[in-house]
C-alpha positions as CSV (number, residue, x, y, z in Angstrom):
1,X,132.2,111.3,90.1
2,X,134.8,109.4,88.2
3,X,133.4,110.1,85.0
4,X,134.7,114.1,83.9
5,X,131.8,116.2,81.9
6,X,132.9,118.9,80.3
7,X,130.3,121.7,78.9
8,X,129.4,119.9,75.1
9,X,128.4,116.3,77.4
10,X,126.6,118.5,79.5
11,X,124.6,119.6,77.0
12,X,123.9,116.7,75.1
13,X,122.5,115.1,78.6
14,X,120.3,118.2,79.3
15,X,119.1,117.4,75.8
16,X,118.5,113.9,75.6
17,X,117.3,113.8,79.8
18,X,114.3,116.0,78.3
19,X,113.5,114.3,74.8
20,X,115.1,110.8,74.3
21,X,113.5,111.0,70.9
22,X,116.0,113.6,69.4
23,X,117.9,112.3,66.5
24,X,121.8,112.4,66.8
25,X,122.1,114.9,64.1
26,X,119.3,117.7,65.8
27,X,121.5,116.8,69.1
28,X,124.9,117.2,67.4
29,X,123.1,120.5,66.0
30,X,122.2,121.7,69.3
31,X,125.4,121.2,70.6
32,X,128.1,122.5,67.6
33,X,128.9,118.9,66.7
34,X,128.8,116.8,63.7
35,X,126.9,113.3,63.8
36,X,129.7,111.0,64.1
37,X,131.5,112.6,67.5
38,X,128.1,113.8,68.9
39,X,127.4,109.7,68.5
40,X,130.7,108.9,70.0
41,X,130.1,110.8,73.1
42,X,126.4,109.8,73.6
43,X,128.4,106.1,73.3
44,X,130.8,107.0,76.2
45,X,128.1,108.3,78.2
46,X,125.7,105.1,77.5
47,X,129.2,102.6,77.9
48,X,130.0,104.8,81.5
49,X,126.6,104.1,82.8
50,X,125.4,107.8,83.4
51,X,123.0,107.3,80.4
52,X,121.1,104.1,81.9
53,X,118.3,103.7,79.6
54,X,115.9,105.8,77.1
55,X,112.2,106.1,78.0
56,X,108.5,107.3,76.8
57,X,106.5,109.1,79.2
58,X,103.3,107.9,79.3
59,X,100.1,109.8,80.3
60,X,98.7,107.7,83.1
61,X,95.7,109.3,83.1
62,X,94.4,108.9,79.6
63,X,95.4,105.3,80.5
64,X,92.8,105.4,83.3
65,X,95.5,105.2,86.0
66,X,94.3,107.9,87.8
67,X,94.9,107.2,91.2
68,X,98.6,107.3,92.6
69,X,99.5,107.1,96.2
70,X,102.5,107.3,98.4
71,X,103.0,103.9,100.8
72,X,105.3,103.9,104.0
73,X,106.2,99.7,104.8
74,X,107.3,98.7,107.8
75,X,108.6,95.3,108.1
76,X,107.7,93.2,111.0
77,X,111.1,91.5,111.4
78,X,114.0,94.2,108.9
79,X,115.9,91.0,108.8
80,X,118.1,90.7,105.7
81,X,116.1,87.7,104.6
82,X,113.0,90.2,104.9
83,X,114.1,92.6,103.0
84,X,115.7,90.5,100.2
85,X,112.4,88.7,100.0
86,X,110.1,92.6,100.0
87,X,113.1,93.8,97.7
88,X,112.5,90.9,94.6
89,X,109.0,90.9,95.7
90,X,108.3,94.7,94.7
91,X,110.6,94.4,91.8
92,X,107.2,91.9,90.3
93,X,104.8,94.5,90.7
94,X,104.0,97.0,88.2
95,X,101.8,99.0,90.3
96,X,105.1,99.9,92.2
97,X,106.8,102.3,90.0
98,X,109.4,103.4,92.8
99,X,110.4,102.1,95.9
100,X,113.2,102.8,98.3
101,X,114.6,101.7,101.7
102,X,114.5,104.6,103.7
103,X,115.9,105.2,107.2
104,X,113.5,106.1,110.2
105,X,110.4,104.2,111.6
106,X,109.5,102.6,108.5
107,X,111.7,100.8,106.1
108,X,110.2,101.5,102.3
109,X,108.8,104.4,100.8
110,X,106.7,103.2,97.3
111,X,105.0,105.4,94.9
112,X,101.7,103.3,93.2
113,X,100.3,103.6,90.2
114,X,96.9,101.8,89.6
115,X,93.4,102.2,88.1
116,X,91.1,103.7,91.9
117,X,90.4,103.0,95.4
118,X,89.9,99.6,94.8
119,X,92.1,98.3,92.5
120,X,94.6,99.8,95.4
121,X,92.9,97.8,98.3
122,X,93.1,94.6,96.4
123,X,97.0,95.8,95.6
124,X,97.6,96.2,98.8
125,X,95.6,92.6,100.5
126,X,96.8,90.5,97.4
127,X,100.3,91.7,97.4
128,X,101.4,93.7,99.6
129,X,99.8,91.9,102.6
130,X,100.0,88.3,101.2
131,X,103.8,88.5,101.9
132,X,103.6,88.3,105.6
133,X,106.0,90.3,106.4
134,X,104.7,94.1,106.9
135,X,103.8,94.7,110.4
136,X,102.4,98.7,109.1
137,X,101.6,100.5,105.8
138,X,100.6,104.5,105.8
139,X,99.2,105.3,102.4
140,X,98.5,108.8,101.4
141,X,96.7,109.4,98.4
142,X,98.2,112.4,95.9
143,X,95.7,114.8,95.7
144,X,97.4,117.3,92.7
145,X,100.7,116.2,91.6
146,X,102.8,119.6,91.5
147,X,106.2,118.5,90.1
148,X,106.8,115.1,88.4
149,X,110.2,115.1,86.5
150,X,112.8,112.4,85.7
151,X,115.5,114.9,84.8
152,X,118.6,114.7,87.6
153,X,119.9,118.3,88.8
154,X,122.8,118.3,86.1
155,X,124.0,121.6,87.7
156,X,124.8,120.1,91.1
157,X,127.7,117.7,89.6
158,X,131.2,118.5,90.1
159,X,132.8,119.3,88.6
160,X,130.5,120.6,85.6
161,X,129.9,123.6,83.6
162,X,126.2,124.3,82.7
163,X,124.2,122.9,80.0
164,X,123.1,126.2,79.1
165,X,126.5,128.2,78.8
């Protein structure tokens, strides 16, 4: 990791990774800081690129998106062309709210996000099928989601010294 942590940054991600809508002086609080170099080291972090963006969580399902499933893709030809062309493709569709190449028998993994059933099968023929260039898709619906978290395991970087010590 080129960018060193030391304990006080560690806190201040573990804060801001679990409420991006904390103030600078409650963070600089919470970490034994006053504003100004608790700002300058949120700063470093943003400017290094660890800190990519701030977010809201939204709850999908008051939003009626209440049907989430997981999609394996397999190309027909992985050609780079393919996968460039599947690659900006997915990055159009907000129904997609991750995707990765993976290694194996398929080449994508996508999590999607959409209204029911249906709105999924026209996803899938409208989109997803409309590229010509998927050969198979597995699709398993989440029954229960158990764990959904954005926070990263801050206490497997090295070197690092707990957010909570």
């Amino acid at each position: 990791m080129p960018e060193a942590l030391d304990a006080v940054d560690a806190k201040i991600l573990d804060l801001i990774q679990h409420d991006a809508a904390l103030s600078v002086a409650e963070i600089a609080e919470r970490v034994g800081l006053s504003s100004s170099p608790c700002w300058r080291r949120i700063k470093r972090l943003e400017d290094a690129g660890i800190v990519q963006r701030r977010v809201t969580i939204l709850d999908r399902e008051r939003l009626g998106l209440n049907f989430e499933v997981y999609c394996t893709i397999k190309l027909s030809l992985p050609s780079k062309d393919n996968l460039d062309s599947f690659d900006a493709a997915v990055q159009k569709w907000p129904e997609v709210v991750q995707c990765a190449t993976v290694t194996g028998a398929a080449d994508y993994e996508l999590r999607i996000v959409t209204r029911d059933m249906h709105a999924f099968d026209e996803f899938m023929r409208e989109k997803i099928l409309s590229l010509g260039l998927v050969s198979n898709i597995e699709s398993r619906i989440v029954i229960r989601p158990v764990k959904n978290s954005t926070a990263v395991p801050l206490g497997l970087v090295s070197p690092y010294i707990s957010p909570h010590s």
